[in-house]
KOLMIMAR-562474 format. One record per residue (C-alpha): x, y, z; residue in three letters; residue number from 0. Coordinates in steps of 0.5 Angstrom, whole numbers, plus 500, padded with zeros to 3 digits. Layout:
<dobas>
+-----+-----+-----+-----+-----+
:  c1 :  c2 :  c3 :  aa :   i :
+-----+-----+-----+-----+-----+
:   X :   Y :   Z : ALA : NUM :
...
+-----+-----+-----+-----+-----+
</dobas>
This chain:
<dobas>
+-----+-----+-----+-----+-----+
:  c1 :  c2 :  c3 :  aa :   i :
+-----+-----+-----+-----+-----+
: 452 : 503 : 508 : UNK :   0 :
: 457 : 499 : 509 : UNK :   1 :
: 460 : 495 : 515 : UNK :   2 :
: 466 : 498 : 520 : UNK :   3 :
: 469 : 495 : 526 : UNK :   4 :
: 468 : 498 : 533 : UNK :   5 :
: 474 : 496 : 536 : UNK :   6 :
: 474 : 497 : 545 : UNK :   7 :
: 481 : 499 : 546 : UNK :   8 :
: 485 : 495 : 552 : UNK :   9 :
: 490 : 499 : 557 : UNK :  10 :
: 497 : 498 : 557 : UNK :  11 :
: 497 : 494 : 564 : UNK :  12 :
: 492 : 490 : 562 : UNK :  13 :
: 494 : 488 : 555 : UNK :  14 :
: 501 : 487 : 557 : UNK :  15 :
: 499 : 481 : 563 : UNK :  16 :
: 495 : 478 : 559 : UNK :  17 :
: 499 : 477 : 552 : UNK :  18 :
: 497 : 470 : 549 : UNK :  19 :
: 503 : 466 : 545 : UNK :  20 :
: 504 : 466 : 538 : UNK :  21 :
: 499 : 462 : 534 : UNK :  22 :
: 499 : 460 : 527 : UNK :  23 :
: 491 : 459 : 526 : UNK :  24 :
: 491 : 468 : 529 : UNK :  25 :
: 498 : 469 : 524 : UNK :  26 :
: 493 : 466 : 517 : UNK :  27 :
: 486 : 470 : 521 : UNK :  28 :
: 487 : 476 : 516 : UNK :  29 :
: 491 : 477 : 511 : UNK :  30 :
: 495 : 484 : 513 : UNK :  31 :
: 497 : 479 : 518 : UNK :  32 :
: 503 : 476 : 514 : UNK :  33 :
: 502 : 481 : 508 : UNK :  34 :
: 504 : 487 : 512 : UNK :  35 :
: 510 : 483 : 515 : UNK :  36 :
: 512 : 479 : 507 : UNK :  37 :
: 511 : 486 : 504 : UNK :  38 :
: 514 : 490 : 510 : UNK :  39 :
: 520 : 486 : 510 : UNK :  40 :
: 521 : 486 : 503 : UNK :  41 :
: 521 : 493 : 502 : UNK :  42 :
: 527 : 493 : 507 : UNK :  43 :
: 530 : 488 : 504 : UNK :  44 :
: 528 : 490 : 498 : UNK :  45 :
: 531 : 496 : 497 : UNK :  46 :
: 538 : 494 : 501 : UNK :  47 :
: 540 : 490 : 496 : UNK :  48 :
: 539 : 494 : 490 : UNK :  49 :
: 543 : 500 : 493 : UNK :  50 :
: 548 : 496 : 497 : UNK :  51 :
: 548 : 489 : 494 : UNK :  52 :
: 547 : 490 : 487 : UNK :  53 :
: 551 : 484 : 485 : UNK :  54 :
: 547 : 481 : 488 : UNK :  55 :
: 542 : 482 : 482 : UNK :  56 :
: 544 : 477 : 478 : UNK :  57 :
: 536 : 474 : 475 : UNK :  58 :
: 533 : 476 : 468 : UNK :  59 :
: 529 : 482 : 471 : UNK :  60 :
: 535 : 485 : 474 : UNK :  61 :
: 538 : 493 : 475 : UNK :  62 :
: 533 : 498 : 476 : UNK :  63 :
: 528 : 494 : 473 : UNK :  64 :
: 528 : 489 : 479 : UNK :  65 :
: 528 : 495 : 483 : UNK :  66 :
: 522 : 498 : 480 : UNK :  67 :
: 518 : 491 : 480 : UNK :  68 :
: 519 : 490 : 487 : UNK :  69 :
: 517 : 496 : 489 : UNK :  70 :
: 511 : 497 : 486 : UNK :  71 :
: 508 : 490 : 485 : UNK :  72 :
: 512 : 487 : 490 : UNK :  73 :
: 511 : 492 : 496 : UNK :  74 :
: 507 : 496 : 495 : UNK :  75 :
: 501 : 492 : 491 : UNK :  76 :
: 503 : 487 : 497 : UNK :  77 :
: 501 : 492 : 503 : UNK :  78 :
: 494 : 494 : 499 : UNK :  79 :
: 492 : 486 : 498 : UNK :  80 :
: 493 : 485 : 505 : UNK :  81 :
: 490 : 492 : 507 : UNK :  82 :
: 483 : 490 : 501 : UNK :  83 :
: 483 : 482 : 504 : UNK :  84 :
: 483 : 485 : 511 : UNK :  85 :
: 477 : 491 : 510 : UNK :  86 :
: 473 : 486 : 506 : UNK :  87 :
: 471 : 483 : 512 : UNK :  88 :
: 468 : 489 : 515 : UNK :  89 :
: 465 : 491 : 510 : UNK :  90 :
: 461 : 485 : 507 : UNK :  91 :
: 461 : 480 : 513 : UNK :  92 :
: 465 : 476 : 510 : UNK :  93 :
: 473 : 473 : 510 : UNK :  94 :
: 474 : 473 : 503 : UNK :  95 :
: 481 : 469 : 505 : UNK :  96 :
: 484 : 466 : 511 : UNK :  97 :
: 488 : 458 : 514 : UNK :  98 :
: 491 : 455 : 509 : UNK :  99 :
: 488 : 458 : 503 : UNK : 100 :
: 492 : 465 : 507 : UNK : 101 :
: 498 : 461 : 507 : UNK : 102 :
: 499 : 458 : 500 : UNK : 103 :
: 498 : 465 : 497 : UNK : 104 :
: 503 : 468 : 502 : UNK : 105 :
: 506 : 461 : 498 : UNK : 106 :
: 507 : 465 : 491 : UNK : 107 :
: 508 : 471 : 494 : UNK : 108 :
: 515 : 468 : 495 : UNK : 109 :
: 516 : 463 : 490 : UNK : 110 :
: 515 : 469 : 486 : UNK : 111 :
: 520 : 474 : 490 : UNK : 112 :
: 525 : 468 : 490 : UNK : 113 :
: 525 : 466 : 483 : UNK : 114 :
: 526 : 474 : 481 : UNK : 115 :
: 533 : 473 : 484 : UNK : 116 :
: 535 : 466 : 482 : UNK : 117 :
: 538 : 467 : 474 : UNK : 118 :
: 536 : 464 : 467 : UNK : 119 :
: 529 : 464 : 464 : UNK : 120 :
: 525 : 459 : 466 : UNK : 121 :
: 526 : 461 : 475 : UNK : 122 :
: 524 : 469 : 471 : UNK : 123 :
: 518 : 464 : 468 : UNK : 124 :
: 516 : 461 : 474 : UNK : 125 :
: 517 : 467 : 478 : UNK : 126 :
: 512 : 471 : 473 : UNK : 127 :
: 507 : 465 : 474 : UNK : 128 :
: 508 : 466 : 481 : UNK : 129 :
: 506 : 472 : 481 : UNK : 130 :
: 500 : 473 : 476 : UNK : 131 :
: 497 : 467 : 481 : UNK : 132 :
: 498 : 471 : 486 : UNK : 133 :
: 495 : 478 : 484 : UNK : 134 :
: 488 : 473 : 480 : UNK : 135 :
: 487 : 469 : 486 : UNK : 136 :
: 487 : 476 : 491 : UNK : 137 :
: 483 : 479 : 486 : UNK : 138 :
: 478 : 472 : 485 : UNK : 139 :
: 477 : 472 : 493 : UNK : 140 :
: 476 : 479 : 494 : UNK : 141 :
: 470 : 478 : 488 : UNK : 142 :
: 467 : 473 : 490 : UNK : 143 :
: 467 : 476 : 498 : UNK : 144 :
: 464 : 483 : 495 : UNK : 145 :
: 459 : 481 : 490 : UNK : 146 :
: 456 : 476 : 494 : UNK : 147 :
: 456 : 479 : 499 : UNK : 148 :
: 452 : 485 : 494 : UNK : 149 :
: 456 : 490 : 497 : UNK : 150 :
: 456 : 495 : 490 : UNK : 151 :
: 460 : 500 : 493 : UNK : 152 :
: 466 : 496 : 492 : UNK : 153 :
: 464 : 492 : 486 : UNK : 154 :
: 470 : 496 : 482 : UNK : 155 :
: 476 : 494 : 488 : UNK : 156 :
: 476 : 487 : 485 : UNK : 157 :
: 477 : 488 : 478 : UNK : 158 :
: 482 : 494 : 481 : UNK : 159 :
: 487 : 489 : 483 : UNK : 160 :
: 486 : 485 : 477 : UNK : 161 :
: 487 : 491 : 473 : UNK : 162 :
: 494 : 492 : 477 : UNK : 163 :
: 496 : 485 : 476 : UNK : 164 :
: 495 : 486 : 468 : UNK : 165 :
: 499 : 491 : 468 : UNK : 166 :
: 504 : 487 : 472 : UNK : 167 :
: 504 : 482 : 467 : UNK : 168 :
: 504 : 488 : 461 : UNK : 169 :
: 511 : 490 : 464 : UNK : 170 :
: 513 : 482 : 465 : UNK : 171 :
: 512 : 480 : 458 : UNK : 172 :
: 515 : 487 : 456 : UNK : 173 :
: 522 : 485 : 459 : UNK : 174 :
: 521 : 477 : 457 : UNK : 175 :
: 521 : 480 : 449 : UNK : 176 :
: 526 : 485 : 451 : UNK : 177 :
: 522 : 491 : 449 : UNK : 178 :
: 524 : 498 : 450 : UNK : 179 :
: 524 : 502 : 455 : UNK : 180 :
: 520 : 507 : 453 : UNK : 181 :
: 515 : 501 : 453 : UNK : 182 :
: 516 : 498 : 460 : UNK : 183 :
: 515 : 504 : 463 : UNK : 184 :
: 509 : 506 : 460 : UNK : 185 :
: 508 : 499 : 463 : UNK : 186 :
: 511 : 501 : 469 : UNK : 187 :
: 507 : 507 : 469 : UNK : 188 :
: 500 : 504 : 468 : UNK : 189 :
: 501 : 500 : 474 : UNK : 190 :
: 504 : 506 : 478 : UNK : 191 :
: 496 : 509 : 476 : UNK : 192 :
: 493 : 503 : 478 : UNK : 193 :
: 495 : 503 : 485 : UNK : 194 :
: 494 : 510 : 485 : UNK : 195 :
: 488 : 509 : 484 : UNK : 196 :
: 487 : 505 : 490 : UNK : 197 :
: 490 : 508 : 495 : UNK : 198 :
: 486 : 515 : 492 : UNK : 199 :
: 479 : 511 : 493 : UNK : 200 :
: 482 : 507 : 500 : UNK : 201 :
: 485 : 514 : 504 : UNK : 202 :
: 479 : 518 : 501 : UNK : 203 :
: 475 : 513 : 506 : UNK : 204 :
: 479 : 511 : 511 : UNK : 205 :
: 482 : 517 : 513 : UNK : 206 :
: 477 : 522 : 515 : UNK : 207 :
: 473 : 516 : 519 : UNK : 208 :
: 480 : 516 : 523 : UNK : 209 :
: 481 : 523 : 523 : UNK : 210 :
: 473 : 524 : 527 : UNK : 211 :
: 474 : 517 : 531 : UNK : 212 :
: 480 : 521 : 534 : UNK : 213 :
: 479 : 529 : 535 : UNK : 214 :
: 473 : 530 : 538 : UNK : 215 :
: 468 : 534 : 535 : UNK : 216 :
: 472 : 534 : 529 : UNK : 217 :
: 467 : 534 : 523 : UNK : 218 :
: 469 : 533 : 516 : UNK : 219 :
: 466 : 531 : 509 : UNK : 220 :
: 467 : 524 : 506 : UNK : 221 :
: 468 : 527 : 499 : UNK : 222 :
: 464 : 522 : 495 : UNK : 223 :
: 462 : 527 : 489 : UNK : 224 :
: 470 : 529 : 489 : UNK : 225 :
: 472 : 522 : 490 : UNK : 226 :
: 467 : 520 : 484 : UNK : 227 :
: 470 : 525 : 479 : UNK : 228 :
: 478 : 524 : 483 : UNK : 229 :
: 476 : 516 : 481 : UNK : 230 :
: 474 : 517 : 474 : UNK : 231 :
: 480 : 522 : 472 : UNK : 232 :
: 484 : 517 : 474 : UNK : 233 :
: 481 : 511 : 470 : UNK : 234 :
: 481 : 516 : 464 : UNK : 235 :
: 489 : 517 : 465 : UNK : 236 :
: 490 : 510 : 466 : UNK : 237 :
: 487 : 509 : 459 : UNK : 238 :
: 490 : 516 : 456 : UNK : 239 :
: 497 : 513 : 458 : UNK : 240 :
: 495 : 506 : 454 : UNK : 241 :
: 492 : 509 : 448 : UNK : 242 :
: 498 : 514 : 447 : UNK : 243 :
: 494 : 521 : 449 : UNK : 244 :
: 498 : 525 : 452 : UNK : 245 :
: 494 : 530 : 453 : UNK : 246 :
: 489 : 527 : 456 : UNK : 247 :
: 493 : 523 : 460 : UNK : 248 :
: 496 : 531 : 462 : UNK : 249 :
: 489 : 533 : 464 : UNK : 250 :
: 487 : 527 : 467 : UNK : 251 :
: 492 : 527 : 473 : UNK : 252 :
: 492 : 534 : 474 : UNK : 253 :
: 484 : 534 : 476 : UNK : 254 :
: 487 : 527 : 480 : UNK : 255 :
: 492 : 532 : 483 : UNK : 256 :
: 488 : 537 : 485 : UNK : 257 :
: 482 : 533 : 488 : UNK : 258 :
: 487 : 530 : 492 : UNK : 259 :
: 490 : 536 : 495 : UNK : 260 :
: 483 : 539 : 496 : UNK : 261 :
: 481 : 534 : 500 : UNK : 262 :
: 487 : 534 : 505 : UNK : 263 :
: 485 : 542 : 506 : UNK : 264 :
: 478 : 540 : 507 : UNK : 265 :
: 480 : 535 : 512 : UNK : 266 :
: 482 : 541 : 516 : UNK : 267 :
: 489 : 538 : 517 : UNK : 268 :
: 490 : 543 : 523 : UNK : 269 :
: 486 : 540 : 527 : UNK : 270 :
: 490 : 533 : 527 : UNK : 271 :
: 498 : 536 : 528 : UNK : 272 :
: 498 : 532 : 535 : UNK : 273 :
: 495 : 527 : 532 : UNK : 274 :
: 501 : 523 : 529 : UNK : 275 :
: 498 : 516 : 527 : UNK : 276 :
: 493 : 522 : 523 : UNK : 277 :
: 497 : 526 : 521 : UNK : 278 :
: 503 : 521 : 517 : UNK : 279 :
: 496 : 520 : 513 : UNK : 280 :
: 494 : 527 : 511 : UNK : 281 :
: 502 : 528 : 509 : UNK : 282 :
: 502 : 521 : 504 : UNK : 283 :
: 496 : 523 : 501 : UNK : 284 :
: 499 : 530 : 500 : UNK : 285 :
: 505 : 527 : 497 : UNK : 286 :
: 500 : 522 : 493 : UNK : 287 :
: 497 : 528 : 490 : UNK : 288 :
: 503 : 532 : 488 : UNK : 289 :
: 506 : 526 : 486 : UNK : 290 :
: 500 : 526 : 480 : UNK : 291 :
: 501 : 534 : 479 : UNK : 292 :
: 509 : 532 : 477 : UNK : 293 :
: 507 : 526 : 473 : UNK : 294 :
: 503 : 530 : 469 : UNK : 295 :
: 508 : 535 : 468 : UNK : 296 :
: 513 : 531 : 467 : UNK : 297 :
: 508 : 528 : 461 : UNK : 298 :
: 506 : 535 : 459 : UNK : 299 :
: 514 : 535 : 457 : UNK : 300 :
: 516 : 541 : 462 : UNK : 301 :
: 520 : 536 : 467 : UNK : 302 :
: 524 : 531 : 463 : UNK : 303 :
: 526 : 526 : 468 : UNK : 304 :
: 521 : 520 : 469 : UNK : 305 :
: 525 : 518 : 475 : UNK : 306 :
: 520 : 525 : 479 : UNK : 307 :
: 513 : 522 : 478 : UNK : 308 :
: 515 : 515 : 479 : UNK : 309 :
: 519 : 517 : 486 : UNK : 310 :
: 515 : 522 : 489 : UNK : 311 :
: 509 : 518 : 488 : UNK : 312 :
: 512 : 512 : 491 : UNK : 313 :
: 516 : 514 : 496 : UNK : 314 :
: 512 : 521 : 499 : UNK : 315 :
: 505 : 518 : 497 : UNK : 316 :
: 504 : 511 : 496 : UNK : 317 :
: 511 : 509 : 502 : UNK : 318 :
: 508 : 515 : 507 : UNK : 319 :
: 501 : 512 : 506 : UNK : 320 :
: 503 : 505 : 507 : UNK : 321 :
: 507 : 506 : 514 : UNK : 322 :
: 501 : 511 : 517 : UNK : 323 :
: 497 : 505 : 515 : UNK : 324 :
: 500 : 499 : 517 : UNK : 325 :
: 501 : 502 : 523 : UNK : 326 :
: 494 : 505 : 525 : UNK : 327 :
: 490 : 498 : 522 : UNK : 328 :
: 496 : 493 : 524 : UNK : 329 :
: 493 : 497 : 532 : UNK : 330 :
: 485 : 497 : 532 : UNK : 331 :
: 484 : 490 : 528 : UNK : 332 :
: 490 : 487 : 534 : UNK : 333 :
: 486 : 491 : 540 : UNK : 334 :
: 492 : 494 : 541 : UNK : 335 :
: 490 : 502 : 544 : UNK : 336 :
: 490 : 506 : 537 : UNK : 337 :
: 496 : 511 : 540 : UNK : 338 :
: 503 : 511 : 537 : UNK : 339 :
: 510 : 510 : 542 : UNK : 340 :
: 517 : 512 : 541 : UNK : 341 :
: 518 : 507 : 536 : UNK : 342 :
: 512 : 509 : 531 : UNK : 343 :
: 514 : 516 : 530 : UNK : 344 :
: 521 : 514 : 529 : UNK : 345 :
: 518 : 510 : 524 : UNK : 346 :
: 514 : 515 : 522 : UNK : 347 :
: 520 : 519 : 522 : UNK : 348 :
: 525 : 515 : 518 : UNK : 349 :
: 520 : 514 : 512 : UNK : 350 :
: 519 : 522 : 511 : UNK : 351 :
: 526 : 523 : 511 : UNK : 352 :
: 527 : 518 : 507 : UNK : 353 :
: 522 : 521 : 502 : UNK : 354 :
: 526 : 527 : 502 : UNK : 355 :
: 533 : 524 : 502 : UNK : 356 :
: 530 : 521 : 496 : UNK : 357 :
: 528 : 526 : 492 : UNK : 358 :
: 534 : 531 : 493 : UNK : 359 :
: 538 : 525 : 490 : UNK : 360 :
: 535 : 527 : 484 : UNK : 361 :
: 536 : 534 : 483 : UNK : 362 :
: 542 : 536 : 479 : UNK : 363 :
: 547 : 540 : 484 : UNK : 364 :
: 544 : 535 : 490 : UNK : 365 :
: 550 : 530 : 493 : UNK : 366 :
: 547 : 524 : 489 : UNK : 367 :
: 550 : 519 : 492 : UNK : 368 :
: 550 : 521 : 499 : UNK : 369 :
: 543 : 523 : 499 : UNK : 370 :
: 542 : 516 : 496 : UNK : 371 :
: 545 : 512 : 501 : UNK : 372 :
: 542 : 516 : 507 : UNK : 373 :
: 535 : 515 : 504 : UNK : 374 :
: 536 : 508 : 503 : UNK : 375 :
: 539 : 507 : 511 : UNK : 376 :
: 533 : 511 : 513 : UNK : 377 :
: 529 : 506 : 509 : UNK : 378 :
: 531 : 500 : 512 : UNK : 379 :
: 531 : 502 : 519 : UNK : 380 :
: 524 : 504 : 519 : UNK : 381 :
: 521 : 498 : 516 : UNK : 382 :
: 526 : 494 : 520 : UNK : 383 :
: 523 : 498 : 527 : UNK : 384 :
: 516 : 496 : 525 : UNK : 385 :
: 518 : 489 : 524 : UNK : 386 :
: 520 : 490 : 530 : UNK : 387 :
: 515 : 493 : 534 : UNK : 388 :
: 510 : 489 : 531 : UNK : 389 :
: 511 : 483 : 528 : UNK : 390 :
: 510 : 480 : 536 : UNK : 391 :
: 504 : 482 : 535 : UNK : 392 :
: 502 : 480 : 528 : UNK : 393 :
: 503 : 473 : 530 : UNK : 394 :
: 498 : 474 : 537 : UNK : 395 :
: 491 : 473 : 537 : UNK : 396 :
: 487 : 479 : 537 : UNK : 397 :
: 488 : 481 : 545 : UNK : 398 :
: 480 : 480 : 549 : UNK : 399 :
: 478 : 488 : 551 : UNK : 400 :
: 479 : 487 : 560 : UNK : 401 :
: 474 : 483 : 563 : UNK : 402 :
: 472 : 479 : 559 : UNK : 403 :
: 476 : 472 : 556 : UNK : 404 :
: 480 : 470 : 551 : UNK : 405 :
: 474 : 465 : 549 : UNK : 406 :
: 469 : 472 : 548 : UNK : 407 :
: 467 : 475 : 542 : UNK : 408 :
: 471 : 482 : 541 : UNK : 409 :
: 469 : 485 : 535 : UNK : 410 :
: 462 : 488 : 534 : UNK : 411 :
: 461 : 491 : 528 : UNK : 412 :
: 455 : 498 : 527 : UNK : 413 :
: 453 : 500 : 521 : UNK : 414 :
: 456 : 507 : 518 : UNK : 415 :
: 453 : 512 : 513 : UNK : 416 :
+-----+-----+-----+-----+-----+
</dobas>
């Protein structure tokens, strides 16, 4: 069993004439409040550099391996560390970070992202230290909430994150010893897999509960045997891939892959085609599952470019995932109503086209060039719109449901199967 918050969703009058000022003790409340926004505008941020500023990219870990760091560890792991610190809460009762403890850690995370850009090896060793800090003291928070809160259904998610933060530190000494690039990408590689595995595990929980509180009569399995098996495939893979198995690591992921395509058939997707702050999940799932299946053939040698696993995984899965999430997640716990405007399917919009402009950028006939740049315009302009469109609403206080006052509880929790 475990514990989900039941939001009571204001209409837009009413929340509009009774908006409260920016606070910084509501910005440091719960993490996805200033990790959504660091990791949000460090993907536009990001990204916009490496494609149109690229000299500007003058630290130790510079070019494409800059580029690759800052999107798994610095982006997306960012996002999946706000989004973890904020559902332990629901899930155990209890804040695993916030205050001034939130802001120190939010204190690495840019510590670590500037010294990555400042030359010469000592910033590249700070900045390595920064970093490791920030993934162990999320991982140490998130631990110290679950297990106390003996919520075992969750016991792994802490030791998940740490094992992303270890291979993060993998790819880091790889590149201070100068290894090669066959071994910092098996080290980019695990950590690709360990965030898979946490996004697996996380949508396969969320996803179909979103999908029945918003379609009326919709039922739809949880999955929790497939996602057992879905869980441990993936866990095999990651240790195929360390042990050099590659025809483990082969069967691994495909299992992965095919699990996660089947859930989405089964979570009757038709059912949510006018639901977009649904339906952008279902096609982030999708793509997560075949961004497995490309990884496994492209380690069965029958694809030879390491760039399609990397990039479909994380532009059509994981980035797809991340902006139905930050979205959906960012409007219940704000008590904001839980449908999009004009803007969140714009965003939604631009990130798909960016997944796809990215992707045609690899083929061999493909305008490269062009397509690339047209992906990373759209890229950044759907980051840039959800900083836009909430960053006003992260820095608020959670709004009161109508009729009652700021000073009243707003949040009740239930329990659920």
């Amino acid at each position: 069993m475990s514990e989900l918050l039941q939001i009571d969703e204001p209409t837009g009058s009413a929340y509009r004439s009774r908006a409260p000022a920016p606070q910084w003790q509501a910005f440091l409340e719960f993490g996805f409040r200033p990790l959504y926004m660091a990791g949000c505008l460090w993907a536009a941020v990001s990204v916009a550099l490496w494609v149109f500023a690229p000299q500007w990219l003058a630290g130790r870990l510079g070019g494409v391996l800059w580029h690759a760091h800052e999107m798994l560890w610095a982006f997306v792991a960012t996002i999946a560390v706000g989004f973890l610190c904020t559902a332990a809460s629901s899930w155990t009762g209890r804040n695993p970070i916030q205050g001034p403890a939130l802001g120190w850690l939010c204190v690495l995370w840019l510590l670590a992202r500037a010294s990555f850009l400042v030359p010469g090896d000592t910033a590249f060793a700070f900045a390595c230290g920064f970093e490791l800090l920030f993934f162990v003291a999320a991982a140490v928070v998130l631990g110290r909430a679950i297990y106390a809160a003996r919520s075992s259904r969750n016991y792994g998610l802490p030791l998940l994150v740490f094992g992303l933060g270890a291979a993060d530190a993998l790819f880091l000494r790889a590149v201070w010893q100068g290894s090669g690039y066959a071994t910092l990408m098996q080290y980019l590689y695990t950590g690709l897999l360990c965030m898979a595995v946490i996004a697996l595990l996380l949508a396969r929980r969320v996803i179909p509960f979103f999908a029945m509180r918003a379609v009326a009569g919709l039922q739809i399995p949880m999955h929790t045997t497939s996602g057992q098996w879905q869980l441990w495939a993936g866990l095999l893979g990651i240790v195929c891939l360390l042990l050099g198995w590659t025809q483990g690591m082969v069967a691994a992921l495909l299992v992965a892959g095919l699990l996660t395509l089947w859930q989405v058939l089964a979570w009757r997707p038709w059912a949510v085609r006018r639901v977009p702050l649904l339906w952008i999940l279902y096609l982030g799932h999708t793509g997560l599952g075949a961004g497995l299946l490309v990884a496994a053939l492209q380690a069965g040698g029958w694809m030879l470019r390491l760039a399609w696993p990397v990039h479909v995984i994380g532009v059509a899965g994981f980035a797809v995932l991340i902006i139905g999430m930050v979205t959906r997640t960012a409007l219940g716990h704000l008590g904001r109503p839980l449908r999009t405007d004009a803007a969140m399917v714009t965003m939604y919009v631009l990130v798909l086209a960016a997944a796809v402009l990215r992707l045609l950028a690899l083929l061999p006939a493909a305008p490269a060039q062009a397509a690339l740049h047209a992906s990373a315009l759209a890229w950044v302009l759907a980051f840039a719109l959800y900083l836009w469109r909430f960053a006003p609403l992260l820095i608020r206080p959670r709004l009161p449901p109508a009729g009652l006052s700021a000073a009243q509880p707003v949040i009740k929790s239930r329990k659920s199967a």
